[in-house]
C-alpha positions as CSV (number, residue, x, y, z in Angstrom):
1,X,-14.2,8.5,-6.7
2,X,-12.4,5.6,-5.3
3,X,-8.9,4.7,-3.9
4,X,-6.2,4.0,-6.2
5,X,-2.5,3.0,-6.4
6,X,0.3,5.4,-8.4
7,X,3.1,2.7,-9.2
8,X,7.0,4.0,-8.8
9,X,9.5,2.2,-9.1
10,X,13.4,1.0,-7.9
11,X,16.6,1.6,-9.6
12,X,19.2,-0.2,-8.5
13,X,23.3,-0.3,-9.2
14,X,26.6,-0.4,-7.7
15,X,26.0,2.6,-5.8
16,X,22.4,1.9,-4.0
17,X,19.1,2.2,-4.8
18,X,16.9,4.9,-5.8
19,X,12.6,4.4,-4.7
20,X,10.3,6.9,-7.1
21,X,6.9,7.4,-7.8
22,X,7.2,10.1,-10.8
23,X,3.2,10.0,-11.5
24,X,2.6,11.4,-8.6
25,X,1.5,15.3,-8.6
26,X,2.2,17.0,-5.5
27,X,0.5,20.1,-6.5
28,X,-2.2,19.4,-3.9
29,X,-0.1,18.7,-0.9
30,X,-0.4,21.2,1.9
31,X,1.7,19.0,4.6
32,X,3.2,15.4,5.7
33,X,3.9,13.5,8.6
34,X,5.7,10.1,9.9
35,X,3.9,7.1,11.3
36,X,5.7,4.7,13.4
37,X,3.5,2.6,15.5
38,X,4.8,1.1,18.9
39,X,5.5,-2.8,19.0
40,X,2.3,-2.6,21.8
41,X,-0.1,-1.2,19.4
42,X,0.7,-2.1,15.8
43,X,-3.2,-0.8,15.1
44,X,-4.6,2.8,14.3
45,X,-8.1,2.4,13.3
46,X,-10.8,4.1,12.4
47,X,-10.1,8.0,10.8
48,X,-12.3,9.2,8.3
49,X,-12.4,12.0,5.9
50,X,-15.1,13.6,4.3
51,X,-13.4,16.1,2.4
52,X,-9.6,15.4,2.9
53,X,-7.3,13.7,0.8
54,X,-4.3,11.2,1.7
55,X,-1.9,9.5,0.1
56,X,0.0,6.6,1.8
57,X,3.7,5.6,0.9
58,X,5.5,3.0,3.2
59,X,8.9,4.1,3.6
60,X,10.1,1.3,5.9
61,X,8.4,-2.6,6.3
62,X,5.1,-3.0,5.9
63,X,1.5,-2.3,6.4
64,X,-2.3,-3.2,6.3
65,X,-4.3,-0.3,5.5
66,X,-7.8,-0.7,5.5
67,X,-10.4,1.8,3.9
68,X,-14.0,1.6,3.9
69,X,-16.7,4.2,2.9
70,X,-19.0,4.8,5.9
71,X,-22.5,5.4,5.1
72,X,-23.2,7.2,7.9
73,X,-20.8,9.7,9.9
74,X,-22.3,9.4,13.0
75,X,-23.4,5.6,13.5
76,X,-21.8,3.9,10.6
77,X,-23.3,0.3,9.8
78,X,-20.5,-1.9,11.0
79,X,-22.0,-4.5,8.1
80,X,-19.6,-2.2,5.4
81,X,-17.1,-4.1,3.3
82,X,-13.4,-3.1,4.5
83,X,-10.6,-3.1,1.1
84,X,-7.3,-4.2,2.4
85,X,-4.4,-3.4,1.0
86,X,-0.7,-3.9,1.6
87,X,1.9,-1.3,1.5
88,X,5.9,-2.7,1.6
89,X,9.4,-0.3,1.2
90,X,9.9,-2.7,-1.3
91,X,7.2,-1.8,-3.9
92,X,7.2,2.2,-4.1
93,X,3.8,2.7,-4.9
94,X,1.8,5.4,-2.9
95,X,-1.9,4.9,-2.2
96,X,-4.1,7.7,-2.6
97,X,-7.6,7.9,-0.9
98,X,-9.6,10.4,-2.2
99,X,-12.4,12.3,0.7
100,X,-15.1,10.2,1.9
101,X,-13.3,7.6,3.3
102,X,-12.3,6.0,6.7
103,X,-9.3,4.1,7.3
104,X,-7.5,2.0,9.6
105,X,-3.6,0.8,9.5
106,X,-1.5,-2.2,11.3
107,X,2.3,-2.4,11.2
108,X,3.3,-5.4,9.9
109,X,6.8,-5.5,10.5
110,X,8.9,-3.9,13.4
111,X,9.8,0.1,13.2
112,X,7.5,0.1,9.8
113,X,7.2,4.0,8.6
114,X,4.3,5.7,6.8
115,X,4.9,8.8,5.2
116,X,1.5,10.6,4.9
117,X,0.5,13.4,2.7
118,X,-2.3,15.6,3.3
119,X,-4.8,18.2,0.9
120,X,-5.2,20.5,3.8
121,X,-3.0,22.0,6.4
122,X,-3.5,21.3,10.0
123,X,-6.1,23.9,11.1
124,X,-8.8,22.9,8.2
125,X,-7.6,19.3,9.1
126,X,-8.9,19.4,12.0
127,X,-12.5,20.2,11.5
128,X,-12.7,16.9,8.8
129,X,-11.2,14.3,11.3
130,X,-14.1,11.6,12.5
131,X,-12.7,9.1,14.6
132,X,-14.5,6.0,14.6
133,X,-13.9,3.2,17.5
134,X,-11.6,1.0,16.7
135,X,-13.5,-2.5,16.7
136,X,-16.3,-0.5,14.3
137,X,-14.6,-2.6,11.4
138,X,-12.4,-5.6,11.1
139,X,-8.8,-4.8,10.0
């Protein structure tokens, strides 16, 4: 399985605007959390997943997210081709990365937010998260 984009969208009148992605099923969601990087270290890189599943949605400026598919999770070749992608608040689009992935994120923009949605709740969580250094890819 590979990563993939569910496509919202904005409405917009007199009274605001109103960000949506409808498509996306939130029957698998155990638990979210916030990502605000500090203006000293815009990076977070590497986190993979064997068995988790994200999905990204930028609620606030922008990022690069970069996921790549290690081919070994305890010495990865650092040789593996890295997809970048860019998430902005002004496309509502959430990016969904299915398990056996790592990935690495940059804040483009000042006080960007990344809402992150998880498959498992934090005590599983925490026997699927590899952390890989953070020069092992390019980002």
């Amino acid at each position: 399985m590979t990563y993939s984009i569910i496509s919202g969208g904005i409405f917009k009148d007199n009274r605001g605007s109103l960000f949506h992605v409808n498509d996306f099923d939130m029957n698998k969601v155990r638990r979210f959390y916030l990502i605000e990087n500090s203006e000293e270290n815009p990076k977070r890189a590497w986190q993979g997943h064997q068995f988790e599943s994200k999905w990204f949605y930028c609620l606030k400026g922008s990022f690069l997210v970069g996921l790549v598919q290690p081919d070994n999770w305890e010495n990865p070749s650092k040789e593996l081709k890295v997809e970048n992608l860019i998430l902005k608040d002004s496309k509502s689009e959430i990016l969904c990365i299915p398990p056996g992935y790592a990935n690495g994120i940059v804040s483009l923009e000042r006080e960007s937010k990344l809402l992150v949605f998880s498959d498992f709740d934090i005590e599983k969580a925490a026997t699927d998260n590899i952390k890989f250094d953070i020069n092992t890819w390019a980002l």
